[in-house]
C-alpha angles and dihedrals in degrees: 000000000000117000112217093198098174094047086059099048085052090043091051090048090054094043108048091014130263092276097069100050125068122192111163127109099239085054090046104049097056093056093067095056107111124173090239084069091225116169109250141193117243119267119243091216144318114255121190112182115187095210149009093271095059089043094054085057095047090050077047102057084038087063103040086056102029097238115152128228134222112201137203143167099212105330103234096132088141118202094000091071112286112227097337123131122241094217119045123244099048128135114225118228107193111201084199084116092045094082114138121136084213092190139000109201111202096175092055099024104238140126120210108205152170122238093255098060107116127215084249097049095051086031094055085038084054102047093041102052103012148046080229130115138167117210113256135207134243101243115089140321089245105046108115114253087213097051087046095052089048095062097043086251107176131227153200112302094336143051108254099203085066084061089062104111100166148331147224115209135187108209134208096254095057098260123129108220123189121192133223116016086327090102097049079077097049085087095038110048088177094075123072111218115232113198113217109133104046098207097058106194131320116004121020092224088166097095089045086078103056121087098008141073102243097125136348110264107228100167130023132194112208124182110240129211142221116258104232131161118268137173109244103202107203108194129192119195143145132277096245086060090055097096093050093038094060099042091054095050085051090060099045091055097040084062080037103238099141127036104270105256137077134182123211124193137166104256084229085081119122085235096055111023120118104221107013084280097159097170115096109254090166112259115123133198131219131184128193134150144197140192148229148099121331080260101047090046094051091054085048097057091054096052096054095048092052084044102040110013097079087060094054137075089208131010128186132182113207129197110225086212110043130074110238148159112276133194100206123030090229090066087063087047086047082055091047087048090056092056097056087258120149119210138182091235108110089052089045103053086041086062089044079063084065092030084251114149125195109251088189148024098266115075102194091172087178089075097043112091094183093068118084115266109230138194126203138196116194125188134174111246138187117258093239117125095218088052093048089053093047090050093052084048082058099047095041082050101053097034081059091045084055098028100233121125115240123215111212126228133166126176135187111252093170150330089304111019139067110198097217124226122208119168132172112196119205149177107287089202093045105082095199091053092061104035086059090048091056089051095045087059099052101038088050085054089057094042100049074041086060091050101040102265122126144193111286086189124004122226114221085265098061106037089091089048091053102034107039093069103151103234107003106145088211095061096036083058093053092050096049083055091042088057093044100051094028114037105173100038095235103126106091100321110213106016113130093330135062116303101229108031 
């Protein structure tokens, strides 16, 4: 079918009025930019709609001229490609300005918020007006919770998806659809929903909507927790102690002795480096936590360093609730972390890697040039030591093969699974640097393929590799319920489905 394109840009300005929509080059333009670097189509125009009703006209217009529609919460979807759009010829609708947190339930423990509500905006609500917190990443203050969940993004001491309590969606086909037991009220307005069993009755269609581009979340519930005080144990230790490491932390969680998540990084991190020394020597990092009684937690504390100490070259305890001398300023930002607070840290100590410091509160680190650009692949692993290990073998081989330097993470995403974290970082103004960086990523995603090891989360490059799998039964399914919710495919084409349904 013909696209008219012109004739949408001028409905959606008369329908959700000339300010929210954008449509010159130079706009435009600027919106493409991403800190991977990746070459984009031109947008057809940026679209910023401040609630659901201006949404569902927007989904409207999309559908009378068959323009499609990218949509983002923030954007900020950092070395996977930001806010562009996998298909050319979409318009990008950013929720940014749909940011209500439209309820906070103590009794029950739940937010009900808008895709435009930030880590910083529910985590200063929480600590203002509640003993509640949600785990934040480490990302930035102003990355949508809701975009984040989406994409099974993971988080600090915890694994956000299984915070995901239910959802509103606005659908291709114009229907607003509400999970669990949330749609039984739509027909009784006198009754206020409380969420507190996620599935509802019947199918559990929640997780239908992460990672996919079956509807447009508009609203999502998420479970709060207590904030409670825990002790954040921060380990270094060398490369050759990695195997044993990680099998005695397996069996401390498994009696549950410790929480049920770990993070491992090479202590060449930006996040993590003494000195700005950026180059691997080596030496690793891990953080976990756990929590108690002052009692519980002491025994605790005993029982990892017997357990663990012998395998580190240095070994702290912090207390997510006392002011203390530090040694490192990432250990206060770990203590921050384990109150549910967001920080900026992780995107300012990657400019320090450029000697680029921050001159505002935004950090749109899409627009600024100076910072290093990054890639990142991202697959789901066992949590096995040997396969990690085999993994990290993988990722060294093909970074020399490109010569690029890798930087190593690897974060709990549940009880059996680390979602790993490469990145190469490069010069955004060398064009070799980061063409080698675009084919490190894709030939490390062949080669983890070859091996068993698949995308935790797809950039927009290798959605088309994943998802157009000639008769695969899974993504032919997901097809069939991509054409009868969204008729007309112009709710995000490509992303994480089949590009023509």
């Amino acid at each position: 079918m013909m696209r008219n394109y012109q004739k949408a840009i001028q409905a959606w300005k008369d329908e959700i009025g000339s300010s929210k929509v954008e449509s010159s080059r130079e706009v435009t333009k600027k919106y493409t930019q991403n800190i991977t670097e990746y070459e984009t189509e031109p947008l057809v125009a940026i679209l910023k709609p401040e609630n659901r009703s201006e949404l569902e006209k927007i989904v409207a217009v999309a559908n009378q001229y068959h323009v499609p529609i990218y949509v983002v919460s923030t954007g900020k979807n950092w070395g996977l490609g930001s806010k562009i759009p996998i298909t050319k010829g979409c318009a990008l609708v950013i929720l940014s300005f749909m940011n209500h947190i439209r309820e906070v339930n103590e009794k029950y423990r739940y937010a009900i918020i808008e895709p435009g509500v930030t880590q910083k905006k529910l985590s200063d609500y929480l600590l203002k007006n509640t003993n509640l917190m949600l785990p934040s990443t480490g990302s930035a203050e102003n990355t949508s919770i809701v975009g984040n969940l989406l994409d099974r993004g993971s988080v600090f001491f915890a694994h956000r998806y299984e915070f995901l309590t239910g959802l509103e969606v606005l659908l291709g086909n114009g229907k607003i659809v509400r999970t669990g037991f949330w749609h039984y009220f739509d027909v009784d307005e006198t009754k206020k929903p409380i969420f507190f069993h996620p599935p509802g009755v019947g199918p559990d269609i929640n997780g239908m909507f992460t990672q996919s581009n079956l509807g447009i979340v508009t609203a999502m519930v998420v479970r709060l927790k207590p904030r409670i005080p825990t002790t954040i144990v921060y380990g270094e230790f060398k490369e050759k102690s990695l195997v044993e490491f990680i099998n005695t932390f397996i069996q401390l969680k498994e009696i549950k002795l410790i929480n049920n998540w770990l993070m491992i990084t090479n202590k060449n991190d930006p996040r993590t480096t003494v000195a700005n020394q950026f180059n691997y020597t080596g030496d690793w990092s891990a953080i976990f936590n756990f929590y108690g009684t002052e009692e519980i937690k002491s025994l605790c504390t005993e029982k990892v360093k017997t357990k663990i100490g012998n395998l580190c070259d240095h070994l702290i305890f912090l207390n997510s609730e006392a002011e203390e001398s530090l040694s490192h300023r990432y250990h206060s930002i770990l203590q921050m972390l384990g109150n549910g607070i967001p920080s900026n840290y992780s995107i300012e100590t990657m400019g320090e890697m450029n000697k680029f410091e921050f001159q505002n509160s935004e950090y749109e680190i899409d627009f600024y040039k100076k910072i290093p650009g990054f890639i990142a692949v991202t697959p789901a692993i066992p949590f096995e030591s040997m396969v990690i290990k085999k993994v990290i073998y993988l990722v060294n081989q093909v970074s020399q093969e490109f010569n690029v330097t890798p930087f190593h993470n690897f974060v709990s995403i549940g009880e059996m699974a680390l979602e790993g974290l490469f990145r190469v970082y490069f010069d955004r103004e060398k064009q070799q640097e980061i063409t080698n960086a675009h084919q490190w990523a894709k030939h490390l995603n062949r080669e983890l393929e070859k091996i068993g090891i698949y995308p935790y989360r797809m950039s927009i490059k290798e959605m088309n590799h994943f998802s157009d799998r000639h008769n695969d039964p899974y993504w032919e399914t997901i097809g069939g319920i991509k054409k009868l919710l969204d008729p007309n495919n112009i709710i995000s084409p490509g992303n994480y489905c089949v590009e023509n349904i």
